[in-house]
LUMLORO-305058 format. One record per residue (C-alpha): x, y, z; residue in one letter; residue number from 0. Coordinates in steps of 0.2 Angstrom, whole numbers, plus 5000, padded with zeros to 4 digits. Layout:
BEGIN
R     X     Y     Z  aa    i
R     X     Y     Z   A  NUM
...
This chain:
BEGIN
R     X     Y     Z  aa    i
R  5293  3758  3894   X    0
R  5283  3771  3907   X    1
R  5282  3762  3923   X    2
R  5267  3764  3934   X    3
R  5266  3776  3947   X    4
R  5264  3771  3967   X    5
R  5261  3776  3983   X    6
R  5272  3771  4001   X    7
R  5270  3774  4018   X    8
R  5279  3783  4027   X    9
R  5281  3777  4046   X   10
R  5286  3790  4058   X   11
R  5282  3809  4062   X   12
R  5300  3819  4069   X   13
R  5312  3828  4055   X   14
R  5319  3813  4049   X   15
R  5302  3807  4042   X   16
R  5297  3821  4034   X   17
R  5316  3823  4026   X   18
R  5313  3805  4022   X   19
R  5294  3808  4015   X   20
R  5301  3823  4005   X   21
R  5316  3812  3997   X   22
R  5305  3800  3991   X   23
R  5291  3813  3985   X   24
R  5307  3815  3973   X   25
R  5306  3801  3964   X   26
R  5298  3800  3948   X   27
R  5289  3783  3951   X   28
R  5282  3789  3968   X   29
R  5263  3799  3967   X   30
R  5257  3801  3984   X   31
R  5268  3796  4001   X   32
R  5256  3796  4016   X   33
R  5266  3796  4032   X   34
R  5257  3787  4051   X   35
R  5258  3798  4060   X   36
R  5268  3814  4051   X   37
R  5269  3830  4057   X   38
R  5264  3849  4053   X   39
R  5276  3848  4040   X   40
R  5270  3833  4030   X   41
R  5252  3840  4032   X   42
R  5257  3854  4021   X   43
R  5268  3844  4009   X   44
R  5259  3841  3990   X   45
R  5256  3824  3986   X   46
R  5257  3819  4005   X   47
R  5247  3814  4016   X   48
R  5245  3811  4037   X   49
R  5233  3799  4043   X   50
R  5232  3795  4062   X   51
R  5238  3778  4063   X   52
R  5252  3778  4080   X   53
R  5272  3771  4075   X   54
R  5268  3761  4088   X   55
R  5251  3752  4080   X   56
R  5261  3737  4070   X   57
R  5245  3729  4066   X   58
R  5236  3745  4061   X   59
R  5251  3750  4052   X   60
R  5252  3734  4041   X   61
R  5232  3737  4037   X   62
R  5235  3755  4033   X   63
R  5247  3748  4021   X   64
R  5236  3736  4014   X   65
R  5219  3747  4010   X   66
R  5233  3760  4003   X   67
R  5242  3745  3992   X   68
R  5258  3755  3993   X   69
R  5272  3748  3985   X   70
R  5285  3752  4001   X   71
R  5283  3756  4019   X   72
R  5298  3767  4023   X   73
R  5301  3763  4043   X   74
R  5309  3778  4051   X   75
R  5308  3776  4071   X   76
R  5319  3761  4079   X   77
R  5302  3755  4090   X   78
R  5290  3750  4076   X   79
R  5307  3739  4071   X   80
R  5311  3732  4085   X   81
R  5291  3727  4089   X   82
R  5293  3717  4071   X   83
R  5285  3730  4061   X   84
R  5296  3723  4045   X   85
R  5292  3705  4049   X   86
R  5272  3707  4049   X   87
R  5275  3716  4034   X   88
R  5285  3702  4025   X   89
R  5270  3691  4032   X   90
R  5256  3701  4024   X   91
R  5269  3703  4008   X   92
R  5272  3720  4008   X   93
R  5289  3726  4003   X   94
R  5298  3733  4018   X   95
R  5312  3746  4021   X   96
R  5319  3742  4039   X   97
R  5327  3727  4048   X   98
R  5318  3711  4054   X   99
R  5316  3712  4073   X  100
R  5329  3700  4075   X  101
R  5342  3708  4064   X  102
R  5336  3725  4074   X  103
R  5342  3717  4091   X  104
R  5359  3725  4086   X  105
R  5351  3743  4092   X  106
R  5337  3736  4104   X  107
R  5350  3726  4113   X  108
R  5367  3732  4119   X  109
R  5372  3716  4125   X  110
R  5367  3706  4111   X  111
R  5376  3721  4101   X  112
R  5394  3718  4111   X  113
R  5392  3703  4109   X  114
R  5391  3703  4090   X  115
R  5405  3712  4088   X  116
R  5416  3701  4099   X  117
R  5410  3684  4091   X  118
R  5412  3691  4072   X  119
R  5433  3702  4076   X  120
R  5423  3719  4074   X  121
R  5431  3732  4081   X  122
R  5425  3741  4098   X  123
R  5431  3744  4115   X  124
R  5435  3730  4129   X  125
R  5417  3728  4139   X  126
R  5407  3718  4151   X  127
R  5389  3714  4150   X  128
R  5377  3711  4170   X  129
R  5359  3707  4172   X  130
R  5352  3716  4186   X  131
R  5354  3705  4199   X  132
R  5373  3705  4197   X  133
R  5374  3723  4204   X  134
R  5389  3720  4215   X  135
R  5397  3710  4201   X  136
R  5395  3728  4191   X  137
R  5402  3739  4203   X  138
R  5418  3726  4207   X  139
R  5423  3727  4187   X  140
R  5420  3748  4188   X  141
R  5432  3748  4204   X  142
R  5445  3736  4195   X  143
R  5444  3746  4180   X  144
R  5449  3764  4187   X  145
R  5464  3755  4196   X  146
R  5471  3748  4181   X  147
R  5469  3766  4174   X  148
R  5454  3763  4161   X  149
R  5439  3774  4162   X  150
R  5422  3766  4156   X  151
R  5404  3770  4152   X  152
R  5388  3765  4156   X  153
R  5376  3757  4146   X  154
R  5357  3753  4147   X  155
R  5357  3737  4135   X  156
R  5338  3740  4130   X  157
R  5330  3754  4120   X  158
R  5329  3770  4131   X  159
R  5326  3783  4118   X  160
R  5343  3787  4116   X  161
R  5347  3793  4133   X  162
R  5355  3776  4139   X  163
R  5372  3780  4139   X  164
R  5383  3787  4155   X  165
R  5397  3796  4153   X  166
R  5403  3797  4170   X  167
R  5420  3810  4171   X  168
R  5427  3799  4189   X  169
R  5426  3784  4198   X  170
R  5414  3790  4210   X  171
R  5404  3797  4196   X  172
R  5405  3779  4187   X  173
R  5397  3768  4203   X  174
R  5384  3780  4203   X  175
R  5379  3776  4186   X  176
R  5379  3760  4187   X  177
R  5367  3764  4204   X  178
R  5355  3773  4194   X  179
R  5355  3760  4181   X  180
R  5352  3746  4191   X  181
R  5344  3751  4207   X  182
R  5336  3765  4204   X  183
R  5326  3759  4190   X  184
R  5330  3775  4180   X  185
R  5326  3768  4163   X  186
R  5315  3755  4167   X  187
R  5316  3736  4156   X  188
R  5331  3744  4147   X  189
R  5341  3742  4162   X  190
R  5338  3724  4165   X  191
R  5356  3722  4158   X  192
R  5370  3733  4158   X  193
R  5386  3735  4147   X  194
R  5400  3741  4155   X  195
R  5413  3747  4142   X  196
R  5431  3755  4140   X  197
R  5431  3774  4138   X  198
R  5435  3777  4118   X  199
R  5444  3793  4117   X  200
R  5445  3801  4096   X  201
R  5431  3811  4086   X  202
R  5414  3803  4084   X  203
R  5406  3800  4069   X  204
R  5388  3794  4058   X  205
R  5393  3781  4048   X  206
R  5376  3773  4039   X  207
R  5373  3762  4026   X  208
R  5361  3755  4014   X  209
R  5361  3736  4017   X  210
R  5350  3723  4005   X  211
R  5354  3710  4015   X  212
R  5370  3705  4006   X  213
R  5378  3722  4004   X  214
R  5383  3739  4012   X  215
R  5381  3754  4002   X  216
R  5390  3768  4014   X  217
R  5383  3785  4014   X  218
R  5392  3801  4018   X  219
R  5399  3802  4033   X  220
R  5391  3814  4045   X  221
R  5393  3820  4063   X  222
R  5382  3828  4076   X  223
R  5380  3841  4092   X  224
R  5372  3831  4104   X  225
R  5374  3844  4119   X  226
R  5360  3857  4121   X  227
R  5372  3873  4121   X  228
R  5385  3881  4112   X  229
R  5402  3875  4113   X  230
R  5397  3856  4117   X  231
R  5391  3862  4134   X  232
R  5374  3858  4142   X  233
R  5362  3843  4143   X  234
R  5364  3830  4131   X  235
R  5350  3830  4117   X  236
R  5343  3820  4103   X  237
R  5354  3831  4094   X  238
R  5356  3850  4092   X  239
R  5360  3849  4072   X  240
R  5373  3839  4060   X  241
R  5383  3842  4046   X  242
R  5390  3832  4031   X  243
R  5402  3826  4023   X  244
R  5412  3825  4039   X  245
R  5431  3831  4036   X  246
R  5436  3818  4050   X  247
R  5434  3804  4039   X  248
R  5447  3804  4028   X  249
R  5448  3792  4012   X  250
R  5457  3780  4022   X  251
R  5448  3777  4037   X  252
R  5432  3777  4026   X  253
R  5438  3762  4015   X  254
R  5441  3754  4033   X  255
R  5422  3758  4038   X  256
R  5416  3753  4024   X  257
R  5422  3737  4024   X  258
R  5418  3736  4043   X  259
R  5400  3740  4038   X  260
R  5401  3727  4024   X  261
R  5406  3712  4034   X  262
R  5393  3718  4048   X  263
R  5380  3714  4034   X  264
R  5390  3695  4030   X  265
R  5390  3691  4048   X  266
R  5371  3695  4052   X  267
R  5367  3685  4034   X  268
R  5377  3670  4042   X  269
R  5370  3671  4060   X  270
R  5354  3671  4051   X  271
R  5347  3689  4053   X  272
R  5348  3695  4036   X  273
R  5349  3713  4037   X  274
R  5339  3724  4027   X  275
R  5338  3743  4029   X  276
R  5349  3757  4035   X  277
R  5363  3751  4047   X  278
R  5368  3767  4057   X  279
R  5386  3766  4063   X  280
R  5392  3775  4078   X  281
R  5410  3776  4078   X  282
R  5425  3783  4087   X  283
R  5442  3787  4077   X  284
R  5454  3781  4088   X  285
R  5473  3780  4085   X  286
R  5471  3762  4084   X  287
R  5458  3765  4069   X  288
R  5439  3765  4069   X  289
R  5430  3758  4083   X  290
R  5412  3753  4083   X  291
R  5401  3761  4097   X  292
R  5385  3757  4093   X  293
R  5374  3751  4080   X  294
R  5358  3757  4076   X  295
R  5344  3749  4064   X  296
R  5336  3766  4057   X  297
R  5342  3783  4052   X  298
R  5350  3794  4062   X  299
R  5341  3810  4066   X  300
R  5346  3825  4063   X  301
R  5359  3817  4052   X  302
R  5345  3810  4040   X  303
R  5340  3831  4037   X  304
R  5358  3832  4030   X  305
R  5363  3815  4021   X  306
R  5345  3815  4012   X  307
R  5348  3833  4003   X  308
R  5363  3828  3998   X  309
R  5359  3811  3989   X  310
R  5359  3811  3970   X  311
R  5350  3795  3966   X  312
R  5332  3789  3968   X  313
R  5329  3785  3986   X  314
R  5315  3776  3982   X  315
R  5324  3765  3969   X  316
R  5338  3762  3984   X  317
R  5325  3756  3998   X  318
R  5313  3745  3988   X  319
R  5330  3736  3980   X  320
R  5336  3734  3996   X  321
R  5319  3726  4002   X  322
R  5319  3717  3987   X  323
R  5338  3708  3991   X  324
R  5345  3716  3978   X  325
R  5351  3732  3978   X  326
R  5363  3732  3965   X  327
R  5348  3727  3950   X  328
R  5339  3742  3953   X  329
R  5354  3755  3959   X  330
R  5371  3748  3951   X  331
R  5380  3764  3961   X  332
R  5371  3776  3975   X  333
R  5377  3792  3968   X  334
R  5381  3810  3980   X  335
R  5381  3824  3979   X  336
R  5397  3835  3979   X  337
R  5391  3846  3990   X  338
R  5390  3850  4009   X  339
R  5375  3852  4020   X  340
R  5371  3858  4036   X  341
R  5356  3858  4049   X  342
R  5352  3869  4065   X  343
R  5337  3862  4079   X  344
R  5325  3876  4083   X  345
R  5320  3869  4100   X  346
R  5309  3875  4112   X  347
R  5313  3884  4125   X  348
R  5318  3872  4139   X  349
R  5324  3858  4129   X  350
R  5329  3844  4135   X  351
R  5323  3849  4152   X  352
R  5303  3854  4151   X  353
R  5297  3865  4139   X  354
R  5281  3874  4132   X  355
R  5271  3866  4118   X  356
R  5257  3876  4106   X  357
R  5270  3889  4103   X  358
R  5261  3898  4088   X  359
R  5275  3896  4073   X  360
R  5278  3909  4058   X  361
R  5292  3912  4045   X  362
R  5293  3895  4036   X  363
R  5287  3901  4018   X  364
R  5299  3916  4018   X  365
R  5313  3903  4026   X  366
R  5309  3890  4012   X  367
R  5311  3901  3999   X  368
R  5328  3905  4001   X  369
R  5343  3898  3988   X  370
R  5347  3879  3996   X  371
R  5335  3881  4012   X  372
R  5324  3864  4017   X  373
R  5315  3867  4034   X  374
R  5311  3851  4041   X  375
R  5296  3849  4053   X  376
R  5302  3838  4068   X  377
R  5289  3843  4084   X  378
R  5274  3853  4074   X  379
R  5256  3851  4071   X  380
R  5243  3860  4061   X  381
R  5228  3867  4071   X  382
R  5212  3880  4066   X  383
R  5221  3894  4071   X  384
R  5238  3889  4062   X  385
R  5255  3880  4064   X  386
R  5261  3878  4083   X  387
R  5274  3867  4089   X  388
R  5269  3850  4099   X  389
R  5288  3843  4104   X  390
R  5306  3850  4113   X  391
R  5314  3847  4093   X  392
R  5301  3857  4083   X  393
R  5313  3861  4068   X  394
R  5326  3856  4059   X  395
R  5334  3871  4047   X  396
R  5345  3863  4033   X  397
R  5358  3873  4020   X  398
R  5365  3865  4009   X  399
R  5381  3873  3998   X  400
R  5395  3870  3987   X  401
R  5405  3869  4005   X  402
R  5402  3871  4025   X  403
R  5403  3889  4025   X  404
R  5390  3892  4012   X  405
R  5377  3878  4020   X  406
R  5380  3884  4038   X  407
R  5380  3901  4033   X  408
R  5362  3898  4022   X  409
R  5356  3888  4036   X  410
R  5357  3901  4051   X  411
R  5351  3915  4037   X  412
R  5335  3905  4035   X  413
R  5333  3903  4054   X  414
R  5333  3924  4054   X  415
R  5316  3922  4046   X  416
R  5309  3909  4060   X  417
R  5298  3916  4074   X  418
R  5292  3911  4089   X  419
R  5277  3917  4100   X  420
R  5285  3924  4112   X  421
R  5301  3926  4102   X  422
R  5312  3919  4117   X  423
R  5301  3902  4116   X  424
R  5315  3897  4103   X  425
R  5331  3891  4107   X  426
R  5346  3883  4093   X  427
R  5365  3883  4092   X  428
R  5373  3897  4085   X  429
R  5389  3886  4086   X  430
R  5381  3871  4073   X  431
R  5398  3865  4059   X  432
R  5412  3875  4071   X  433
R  5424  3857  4069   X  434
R  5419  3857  4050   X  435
R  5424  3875  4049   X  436
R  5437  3877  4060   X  437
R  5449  3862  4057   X  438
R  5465  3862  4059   X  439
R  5474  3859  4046   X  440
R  5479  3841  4043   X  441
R  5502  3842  4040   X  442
R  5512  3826  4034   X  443
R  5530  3825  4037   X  444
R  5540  3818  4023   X  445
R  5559  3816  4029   X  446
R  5575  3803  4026   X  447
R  5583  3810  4042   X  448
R  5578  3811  4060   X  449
R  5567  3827  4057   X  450
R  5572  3836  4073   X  451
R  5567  3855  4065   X  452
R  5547  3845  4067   X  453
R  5548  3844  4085   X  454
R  5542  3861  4087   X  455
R  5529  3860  4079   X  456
R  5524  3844  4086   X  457
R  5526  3852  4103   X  458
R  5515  3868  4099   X  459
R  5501  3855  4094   X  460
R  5504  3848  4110   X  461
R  5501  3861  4119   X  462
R  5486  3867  4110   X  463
R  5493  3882  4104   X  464
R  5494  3879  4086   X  465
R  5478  3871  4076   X  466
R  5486  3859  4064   X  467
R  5487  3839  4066   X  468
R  5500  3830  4060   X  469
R  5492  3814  4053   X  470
R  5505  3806  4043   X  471
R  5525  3804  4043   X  472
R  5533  3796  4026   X  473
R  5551  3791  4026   X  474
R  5558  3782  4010   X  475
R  5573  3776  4023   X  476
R  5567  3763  4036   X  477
R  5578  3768  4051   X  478
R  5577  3788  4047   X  479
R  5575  3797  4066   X  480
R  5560  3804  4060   X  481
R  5548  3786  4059   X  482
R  5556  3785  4076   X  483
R  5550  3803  4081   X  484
R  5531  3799  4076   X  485
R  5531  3782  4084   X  486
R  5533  3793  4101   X  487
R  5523  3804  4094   X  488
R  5508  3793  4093   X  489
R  5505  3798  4073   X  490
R  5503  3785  4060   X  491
R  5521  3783  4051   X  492
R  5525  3773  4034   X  493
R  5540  3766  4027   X  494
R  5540  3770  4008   X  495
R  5553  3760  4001   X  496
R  5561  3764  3984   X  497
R  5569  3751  3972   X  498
R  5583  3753  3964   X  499
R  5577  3763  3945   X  500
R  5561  3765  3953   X  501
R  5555  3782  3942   X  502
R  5552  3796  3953   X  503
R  5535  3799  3944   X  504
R  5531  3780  3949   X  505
R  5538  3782  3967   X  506
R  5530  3800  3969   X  507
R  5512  3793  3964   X  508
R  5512  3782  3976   X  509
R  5518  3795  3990   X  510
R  5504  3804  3984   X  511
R  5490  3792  3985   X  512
R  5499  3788  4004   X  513
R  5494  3807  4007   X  514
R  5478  3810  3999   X  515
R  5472  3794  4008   X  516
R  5476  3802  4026   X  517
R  5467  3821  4020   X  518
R  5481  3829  4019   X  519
R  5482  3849  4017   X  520
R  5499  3851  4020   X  521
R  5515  3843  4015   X  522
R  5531  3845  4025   X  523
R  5549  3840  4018   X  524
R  5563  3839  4033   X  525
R  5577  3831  4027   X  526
R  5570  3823  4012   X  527
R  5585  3816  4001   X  528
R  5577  3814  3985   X  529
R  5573  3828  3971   X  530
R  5552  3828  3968   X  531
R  5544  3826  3951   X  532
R  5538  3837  3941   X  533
R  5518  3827  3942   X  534
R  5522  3828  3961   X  535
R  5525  3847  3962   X  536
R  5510  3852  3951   X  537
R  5498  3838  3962   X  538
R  5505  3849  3977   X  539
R  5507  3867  3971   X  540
R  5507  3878  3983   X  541
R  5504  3866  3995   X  542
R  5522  3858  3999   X  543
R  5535  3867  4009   X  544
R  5553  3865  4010   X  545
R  5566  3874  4022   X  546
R  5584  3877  4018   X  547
R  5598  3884  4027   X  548
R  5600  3901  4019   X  549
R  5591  3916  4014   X  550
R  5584  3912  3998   X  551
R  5586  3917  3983   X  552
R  5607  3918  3989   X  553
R  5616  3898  3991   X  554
R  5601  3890  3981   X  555
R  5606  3871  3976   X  556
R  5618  3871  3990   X  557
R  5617  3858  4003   X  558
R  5621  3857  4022   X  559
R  5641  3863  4027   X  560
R  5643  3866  4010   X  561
R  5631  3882  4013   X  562
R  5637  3889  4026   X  563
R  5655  3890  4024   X  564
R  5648  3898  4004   X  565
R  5641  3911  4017   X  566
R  5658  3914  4026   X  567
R  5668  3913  4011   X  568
R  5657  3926  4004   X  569
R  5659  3937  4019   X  570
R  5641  3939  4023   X  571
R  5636  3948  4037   X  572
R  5618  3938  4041   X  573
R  5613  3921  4035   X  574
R  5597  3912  4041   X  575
R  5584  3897  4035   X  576
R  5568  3898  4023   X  577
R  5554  3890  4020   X  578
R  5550  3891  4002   X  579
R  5536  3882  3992   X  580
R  5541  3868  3983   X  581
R  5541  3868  3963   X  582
R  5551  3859  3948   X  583
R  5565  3870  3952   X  584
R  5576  3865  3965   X  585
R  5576  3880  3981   X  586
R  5566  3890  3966   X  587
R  5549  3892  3976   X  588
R  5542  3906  3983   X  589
R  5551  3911  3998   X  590
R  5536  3911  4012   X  591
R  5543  3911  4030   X  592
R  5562  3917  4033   X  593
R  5573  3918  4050   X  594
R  5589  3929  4050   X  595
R  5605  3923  4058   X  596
R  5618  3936  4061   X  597
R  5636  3930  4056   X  598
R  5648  3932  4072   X  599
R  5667  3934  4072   X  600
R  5678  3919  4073   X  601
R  5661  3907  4064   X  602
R  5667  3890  4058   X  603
R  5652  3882  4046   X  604
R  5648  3871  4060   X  605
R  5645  3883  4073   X  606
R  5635  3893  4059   X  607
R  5626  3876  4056   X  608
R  5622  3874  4073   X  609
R  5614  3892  4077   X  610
R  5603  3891  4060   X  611
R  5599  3875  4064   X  612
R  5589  3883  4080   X  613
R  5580  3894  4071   X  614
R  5574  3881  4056   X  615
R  5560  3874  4069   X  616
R  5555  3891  4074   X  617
R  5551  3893  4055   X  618
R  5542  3880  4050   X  619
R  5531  3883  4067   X  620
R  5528  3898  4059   X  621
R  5526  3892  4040   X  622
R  5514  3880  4049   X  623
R  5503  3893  4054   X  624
R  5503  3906  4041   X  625
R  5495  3891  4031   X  626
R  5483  3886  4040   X  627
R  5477  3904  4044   X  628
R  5478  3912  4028   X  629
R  5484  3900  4013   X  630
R  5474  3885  4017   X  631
R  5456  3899  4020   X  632
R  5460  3909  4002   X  633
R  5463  3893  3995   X  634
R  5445  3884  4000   X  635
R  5437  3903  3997   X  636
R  5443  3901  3977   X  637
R  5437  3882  3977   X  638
R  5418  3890  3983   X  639
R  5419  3906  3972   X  640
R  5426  3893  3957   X  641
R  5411  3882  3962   X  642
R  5398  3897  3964   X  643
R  5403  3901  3944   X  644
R  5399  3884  3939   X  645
R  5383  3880  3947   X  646
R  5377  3896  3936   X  647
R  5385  3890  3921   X  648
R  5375  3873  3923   X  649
């Protein structure tokens, strides 16, 4: 049966509400999405309109939404929600997509936030909250904390537009903070309280979720460039561009989010806050696992200009069943894309610092009209004599592609048809994606021995000279060296025991879903005293090296002494390691990195042993980096091309 069609309003005017506006334009149950206040951009969408009613103007909002009847106001700014936009709204009986403004306490209020997270076991970083008249109190935790060796940051516990947070590089640098914060007024009523947390070290990420009050829905995971220049240098920004999915969050750590997300939902129900709307999820990835920096109660921006593009089902369906309660009636499954996507900032000149505004704008059709381009209005309005920008973020580009390097590379394309009047009135990152695209390459070690030919390898990641991570060591023998070695190592380590009759296809399937779980690109066997399946070799073709102590294709099969006195008795004049790819045949892979060991007079196979032995590490350091900087590139460039061919097909 046809449904009828609606109209919602759209609260806000940056990039993440006209990304917002556009997604649920989408819909086919949606006919006209008017937006208070909008932008340049939502002026000169179809079916869209902008109608001067401030984010700020709750009770003007609620009216608006009343004369309009809209079916869904869409709230994209954290201030409307935190003033009780979604609350008056529930009053008047409008169906609302955003938090209450008590269950938005967990962005308006850091303290409140901490404290959450302590009473309910969620994960996040030793702190300590201070009113304003407790500045002594303050800098006396700061002091004792650099003693014991802990750095920490500063927090304003209210709303300050995102530029609350401290990060203060020494102690000295740390007191100051906590000065500005609390003497010097710098940011008003949000400083009335301060958190004072542990420094989290690890790789950040945007973890958000659809939550109907009962439920988390994760969404990809993205990440940002908050710093103003290339390089993560400069001022920090309401953010400089964002890609996603982010490669950081592998499978495991995001079933670990997810379910951090989830009982974030259970405990705000419980505590009487049901949460409705998007829970926004800063996290660190620590060695320890995920830890929770910060919620926020809205969409984060410009990660919304990237998730958005990306999302296969009916936005509008997903927010007004999450209003509703019940998500899982309307959308049984919030479906992605498997794609990537990428956004740049065009930012005035100036940004974050002071900057012009009315800076005449031109481009934008030609940019749109490019293969996977979106351009995003974020600071712009429409005047008489045409489009001019009117903020410091004025647009947001976003590619999206079958992986990073097509988005990115669409993306900055698009931003060559961008102008400016005067051209150098625009500024943007030419740096926006350089984790996605240049990461290392993620190595496990599997091993039933102590592992030592690793420990070069381990060292040259050390030392930065090498860009690979080891993310996971597997041992089937629970006192190998090797566990040992990754314990002092500071990488995650699992015993994989194996029964007595245990099939190897069983055993090998579960070593498999250990590896996948962690990301893994590249699989290492040191010492491994088991023969691989045949399911385990084709799930890692071309992707599993082995070494062995002898230039291959001579002494394949043999084992340890046994080789070397093989290449005595056969009066060889060189011997050597290589590292081979790893098939059904034993030692019958491609031979990919050898190192040659000339046989001296008087050799016994121990001594032999001992000087092959030094060159094995040496090798695999090599193999290591041959992969990452030319097997692991080709591989990803045959996925896009493979990709490419069946987008057409489709």
């Amino acid at each position: 049966m046809a449904q009828d069609l609606i109209e919602v309003l759209v609260v806000g005017g940056g990039g993440r509400e006209h990304a917002i506006a556009v997604k649920l334009k989408e819909s086919p149950r949606v006919r006209h999405v008017y937006c208070a206040p909008g932008n340049g951009g939502t002026a000169e969408e179809q079916d869209m309109t902008n109608v001067a009613v401030a984010d700020s103007d709750v009770d003007g909002l609620v009216r608006l939404a009343s004369e309009k009847r809209v079916a869904l106001v869409f709230v994209g700014p954290e201030a409307p929600l935190c003033a009780g936009l979604a609350d008056a709204c529930a009053t008047a009986g409008i169906p609302c997509f955003g938090p209450s403004k008590q269950a938005a306490e967990l962005e308006s209020s850091k303290a409140f936030s901490k404290e959450f997270f302590a009473r309910h076991s969620l994960p996040t970083a030793a702190f300590r909250t201070f009113k304003r008249n407790e500045y002594e109190a303050a800098r006396s935790y700061v002091e004792a904390e650099y003693t014991s060796g802990r750095e920490v940051v500063v927090k304003a516990s209210g709303l300050a537009a995102g530029k609350g947070v401290l990060m203060p590089e020494s102690k000295g640098e740390a007191l100051e903070a906590v000065k500005t914060v609390m003497l010097e007024d710098a940011f008003g009523a949000a400083g009335d309280e301060v958190v004072v947390e542990q420094l989290l070290r690890g790789e950040e990420c945007s973890c958000m979720a659809f939550a109907d009050g009962n439920i988390a829905s994760m969404m990809l995971p993205a990440q940002d460039h908050k710093r103003a220049l290339d390089g993560d240098r400069g001022l920090n920004t309401g953010g400089m561009g964002a890609y996603a999915p982010a490669p950081c969050l592998t499978p495991r750590l995001q079933e670990e989010v997810g379910v951090i997300l989830q009982r974030t939902v259970e405990a705000m129900a419980k505590d009487g806050r049901k949460y409705i709307g998007v829970l926004y999820g800063g996290f660190m990835l620590t060695r320890e696992g995920p830890m929770l920096l910060e919620y926020n109660c809205r969409f984060g921006d410009p990660e919304t200009e990237v998730l958005l593009p990306l999302m296969a089902s009916d936005l509008f369906e997903v927010a007004l069943g999450c209003a509703e309660g019940n998500l899982p009636a309307r959308v049984p499954h919030v479906a992605w894309k498997a794609e990537a996507a990428a956004t740049v900032v065009c930012a005035a000149k100036g940004y974050p610092g002071s900057y012009p505004k009315g800076l005449p704008i031109s481009g934008l059709e030609e940019a749109n009209s490019m293969e996977g381009i979106k351009v995003y209005h974020a600071g712009t309005k429409k005047t008489e004599a045409g489009l001019v920008s009117s903020g410091g973020r004025v647009l947001t580009v976003t590619g999206t592609g079958v992986d990073f390097n097509d988005a990115i590379s669409r993306a900055y394309q698009a931003i060559g048809k961008v102008r400016f009047d005067p051209v150098d009135g625009l500024h943007f990152r030419k740096d926006i994606g350089h984790r996605a695209l240049h990461k290392p390459a993620r190595v496990a070690l599997v091993g039933s021995t102590r592992g030592s030919s690793s420990q070069v390898t381990l060292d040259a990641i050390r030392a930065g000279t090498l860009n690979a991570e080891v993310v996971l060591v597997v041992s089937n023998k629970s006192d190998a060296g090797i566990l040992e070695r990754a314990k002092h190592e500071g990488i995650r380590h699992v015993h994989l025991p194996c029964a007595k009759n245990t099939p190897r296809a069983e055993y090998d399937a579960s070593l498999t879903q250990l590896l996948r779980n962690e990301g893994v690109d590249l699989v290492l066997l040191v010492g491994f005293m088991r023969i691989l399946s045949p399911e385990f070799c084709r799930d890692w073709e071309s992707r599993c090296l082995n070494i062995h102590p002898s230039l291959l294709p001579k002494h394949a099969g043999g084992m340890d002494l046994e080789v070397h006195k093989d290449v005595l008795d056969a009066g060889e004049s060189e011997t050597g390691c290589t590292v081979h790819f790893v098939t059904e045949v034993v030692d019958g892979g491609a031979c990919f990195v050898q190192r040659r060991v000339p046989v001296q007079a008087g050799d016994t196979p121990e001594t032999l042993k001992a000087r092959v032995q030094a060159q094995e590490g040496l090798a695999l350091l090599e193999a290591v980096r041959l992969f990452g900087e030319v097997v692991l590139p080709a591989m990803m460039s045959a996925v896009r091309q493979d990709r490419k061919r069946q987008r057409k097909i489709e």
